[in-house]
Structure formats: structure tokens, C-alpha cells
C-alpha positions as CSV (number, residue, x, y, z in Angstrom):
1,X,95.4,86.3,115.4
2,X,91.9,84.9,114.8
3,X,90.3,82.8,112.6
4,X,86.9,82.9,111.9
5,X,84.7,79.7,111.4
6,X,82.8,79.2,109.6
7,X,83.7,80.4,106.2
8,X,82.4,84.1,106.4
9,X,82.9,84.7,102.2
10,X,82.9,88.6,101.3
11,X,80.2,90.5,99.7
12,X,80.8,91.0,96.0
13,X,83.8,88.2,95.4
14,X,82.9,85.4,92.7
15,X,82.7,81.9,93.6
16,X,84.5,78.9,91.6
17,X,82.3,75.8,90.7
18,X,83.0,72.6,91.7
19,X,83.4,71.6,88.9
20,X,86.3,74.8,88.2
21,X,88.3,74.0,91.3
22,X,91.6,72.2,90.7
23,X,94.6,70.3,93.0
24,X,97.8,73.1,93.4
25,X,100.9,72.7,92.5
26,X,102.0,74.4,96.1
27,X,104.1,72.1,98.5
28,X,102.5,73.2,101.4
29,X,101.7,72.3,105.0
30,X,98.8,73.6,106.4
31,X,100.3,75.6,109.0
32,X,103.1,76.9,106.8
33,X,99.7,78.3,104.6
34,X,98.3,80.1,107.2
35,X,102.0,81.2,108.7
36,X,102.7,82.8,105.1
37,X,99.7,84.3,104.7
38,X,99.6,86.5,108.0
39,X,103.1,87.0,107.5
40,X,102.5,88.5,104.4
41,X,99.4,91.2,105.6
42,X,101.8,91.9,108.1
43,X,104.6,92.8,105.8
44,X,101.9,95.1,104.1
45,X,101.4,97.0,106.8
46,X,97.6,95.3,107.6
47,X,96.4,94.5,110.8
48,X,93.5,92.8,113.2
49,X,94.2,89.8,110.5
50,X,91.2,87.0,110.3
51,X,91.1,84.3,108.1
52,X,87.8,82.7,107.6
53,X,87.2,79.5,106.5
54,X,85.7,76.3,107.3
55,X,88.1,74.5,108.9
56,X,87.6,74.1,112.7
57,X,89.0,75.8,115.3
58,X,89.7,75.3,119.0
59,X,88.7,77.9,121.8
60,X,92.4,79.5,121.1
61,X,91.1,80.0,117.8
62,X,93.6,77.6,116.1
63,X,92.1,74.9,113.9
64,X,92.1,71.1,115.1
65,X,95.1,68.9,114.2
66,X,93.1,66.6,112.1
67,X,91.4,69.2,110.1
68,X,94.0,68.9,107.4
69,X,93.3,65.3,106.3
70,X,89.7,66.2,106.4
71,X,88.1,66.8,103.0
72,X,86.5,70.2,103.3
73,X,83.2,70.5,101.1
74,X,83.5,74.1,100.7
75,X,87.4,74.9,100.7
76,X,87.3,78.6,100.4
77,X,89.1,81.0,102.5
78,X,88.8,84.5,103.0
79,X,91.3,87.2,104.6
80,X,90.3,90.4,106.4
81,X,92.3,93.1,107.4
82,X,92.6,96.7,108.3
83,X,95.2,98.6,105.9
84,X,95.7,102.2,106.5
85,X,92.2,102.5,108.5
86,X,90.9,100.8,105.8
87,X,88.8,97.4,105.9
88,X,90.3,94.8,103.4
89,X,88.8,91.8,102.2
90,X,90.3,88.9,100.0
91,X,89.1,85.2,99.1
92,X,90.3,82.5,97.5
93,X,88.3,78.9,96.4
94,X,90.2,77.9,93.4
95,X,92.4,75.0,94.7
96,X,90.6,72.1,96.7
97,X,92.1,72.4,99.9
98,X,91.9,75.6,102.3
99,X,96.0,75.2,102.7
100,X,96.4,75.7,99.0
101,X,93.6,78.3,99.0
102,X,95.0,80.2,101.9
103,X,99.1,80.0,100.4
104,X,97.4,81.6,97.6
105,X,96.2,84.1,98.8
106,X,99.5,85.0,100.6
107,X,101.2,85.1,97.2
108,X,98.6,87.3,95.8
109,X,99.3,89.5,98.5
110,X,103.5,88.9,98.3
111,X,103.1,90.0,94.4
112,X,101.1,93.0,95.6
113,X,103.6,93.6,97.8
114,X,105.9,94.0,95.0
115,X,104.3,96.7,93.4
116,X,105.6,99.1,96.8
117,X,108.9,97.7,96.9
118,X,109.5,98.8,92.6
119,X,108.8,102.2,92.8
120,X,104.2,101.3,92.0
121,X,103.2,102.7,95.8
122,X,100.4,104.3,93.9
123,X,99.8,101.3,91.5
124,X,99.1,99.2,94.9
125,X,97.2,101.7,96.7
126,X,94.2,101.6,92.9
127,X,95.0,97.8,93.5
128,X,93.6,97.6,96.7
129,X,90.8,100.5,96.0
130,X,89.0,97.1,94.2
131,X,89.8,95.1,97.4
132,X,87.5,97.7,99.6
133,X,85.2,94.4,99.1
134,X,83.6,94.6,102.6
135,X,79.9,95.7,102.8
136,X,79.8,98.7,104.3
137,X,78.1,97.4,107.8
138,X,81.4,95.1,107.6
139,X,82.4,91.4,108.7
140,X,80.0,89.0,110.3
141,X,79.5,89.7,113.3
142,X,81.3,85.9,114.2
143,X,84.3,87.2,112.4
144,X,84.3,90.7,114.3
145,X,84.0,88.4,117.6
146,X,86.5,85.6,116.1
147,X,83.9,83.0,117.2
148,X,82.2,80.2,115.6
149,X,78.6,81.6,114.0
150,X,76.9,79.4,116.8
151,X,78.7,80.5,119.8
152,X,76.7,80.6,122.8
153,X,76.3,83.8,124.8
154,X,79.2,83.1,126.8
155,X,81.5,82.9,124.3
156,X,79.9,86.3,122.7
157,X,80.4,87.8,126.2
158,X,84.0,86.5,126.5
159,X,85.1,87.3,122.9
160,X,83.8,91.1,123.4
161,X,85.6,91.6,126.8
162,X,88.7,90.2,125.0
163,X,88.3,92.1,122.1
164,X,86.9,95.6,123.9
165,X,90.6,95.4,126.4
166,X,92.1,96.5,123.1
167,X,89.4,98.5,121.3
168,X,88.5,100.7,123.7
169,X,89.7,104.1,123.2
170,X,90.9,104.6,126.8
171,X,94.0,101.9,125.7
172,X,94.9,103.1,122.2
173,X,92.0,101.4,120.3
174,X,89.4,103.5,118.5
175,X,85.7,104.5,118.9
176,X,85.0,102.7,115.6
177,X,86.9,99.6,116.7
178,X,85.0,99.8,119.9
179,X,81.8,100.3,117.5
180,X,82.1,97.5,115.6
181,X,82.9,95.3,118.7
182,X,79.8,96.6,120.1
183,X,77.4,95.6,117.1
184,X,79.0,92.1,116.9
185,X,78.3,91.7,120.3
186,X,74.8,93.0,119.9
187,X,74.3,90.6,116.5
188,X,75.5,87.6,118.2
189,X,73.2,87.9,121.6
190,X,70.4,88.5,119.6
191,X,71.1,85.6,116.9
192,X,71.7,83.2,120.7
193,X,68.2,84.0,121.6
194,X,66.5,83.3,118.1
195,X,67.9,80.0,118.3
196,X,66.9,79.3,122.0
């Protein structure tokens, strides 16, 4: 799993004001959030889960320890996912914490869910058709690589040979996985050298 900082927000999803964005009544930890929420793509069926947001994250991709007592100016988080070869995007920035923003989201998908397990297959598969959110050159290229949006070229080049031992084709990955590997890859070098 990978989570993508900082907050990459999808194309075409609303943003709450400020002034709109309200405490939860969720009894939460922070890791339980992000636990629930991947648990519940899984349970869908999605896969290659990233969670964007703007919490920082270590090189293993997990965020630091004292990101959860840290107020987070902008505390929206976004899910994407692949579900039946299809990319999925969700966000959340309602509640004024990422934790709350990110359980959310994982009962949003838990109600969708729902819809399968009561006889509405078909009702969740038009539900999603309005979740097909991502622009169609896809993700950031950051959240393709699962790397902060300043990584260095190391960590472009490290993040694509980590990422490409499972895209390529050759191992049971896809030319389109590979694809979009590539142009992240290509996106981030050439971002490196504009800033150098």
C-alpha cells in the first residue's frame, strides 16, 4: 500500500469551505482510519490502493507518528483504486481531520458495498460509473510513483524499479500498468530538472 503526499485531489470532485467543514462524531484513531478504509477497497474487489493526503509520510510510505496531533491546513483525502480494470477515484474534506476524512470515506465505500451483498450488483456498478472521476491521463504522476511531489530523481528512479517488478507484463502486470509507470517516471524526471 502507498500513500501519496501530498494531497493529490481528483479532477471534477467539489471542495468544502472552511468555513463548511465540521468535527466528526467517529471514535477513531488514525491508523484504525486508514486500516478501515483499505480494508474496505479490498472487500470491494479494488486494488493498487493509494490514499492521498497531506499528511507526511516516511520512505516506507507510512505517515510520521506525530502527524496525527498535527493540525492539517488542508485535511482532505482522496482514495484511488483500480476496480474491474477500471481507475476509481474518491475524496473526502468534510470533517477537519484526515482520520475522520479518511473513516469516511471507508464507510462510504462499506454502504456501497451493501448495495452487492442485497441483491443491487447492478445498482453499484451505475454507482461507481459517477466515481470514473480520474482525468483520463490519470493520477499525478507522484501518486502513480507513491512519492512525495518533490522527490528527487533517486527516489523517481527507485519508485519506478519498485513499481515496474510488478507492472511489467513479463510477471503478471499489464502493458498499461507498465504504461502508466513509465509516464510517471517520465513526469517526475522532467519536473526534478525544472526545479534544478
Amino acid at each position: 500500500m502507498t500513500e501519496a503526499y501530498p494531497l493529490a485531489w481528483p479532477e471534477g470532485w467539489p471542495r468544502t469551505s472552511f468555513a463548511r467543514q465540521t468535527r466528526s462524531r467517529f471514535k477513531v484513531t488514525p491508523d484504525r482510519a486508514r486500516r478501515n478504509l483499505l480494508d474496505q477497497v479490498r472487500m470491494l474487489g479494488g486494488r493498487q490502493a493509494v490514499i492521498s493526503s497531506n499528511l507526511a509520510v516516511r520512505q516506507d510510505g507510512m505517515p510520521y507518528a506525530d502527524q496525527a496531533r498535527r493540525v492539517i491546513r488542508d485535511p482532505g483525502v482522496a482514495i484511488y483504486f483500480t476496480l474491474s480494470g477500471k481507475q476509481m477515484s474518491m475524496a473526502c474534506d468534510i470533517y477537519l481531520t484526515p482520520h475522520e476524512n479518511m473513516h469516511s470515506l471507508g464507510h462510504a465505500i462499506e454502504h456501497l458495498r451493501g448495495l452487492e451483498r442485497h441483491g443491487g450488483g447492478h445498482m453499484m456498478e451505475r454507482a461507481f460509473t459517477g466515481f470514473l472521476a480520474l482525468p483520463a491521463s490519470g493520477p499525478a504522476w507522484h501518486v502513480v510513483l507513491g512519492v512525495p511531489g518533490d522527490a528527487t530523481e533517486e527516489q523517481i528512479n527507485a519508485a519506478y524499479r519498485a513499481k515496474a517488478k510488478v507492472a511489467h507484463s513479463d510477471v503478471g502486470g499489464s502493458n498499461a500498468a507498465m504504461s502508466e509507470i513509465n509516464v510517471a517516471r517520465d513526469e517526475g524526471l522532467r519536473r526534478c530538472k525544472e526545479r534544478a
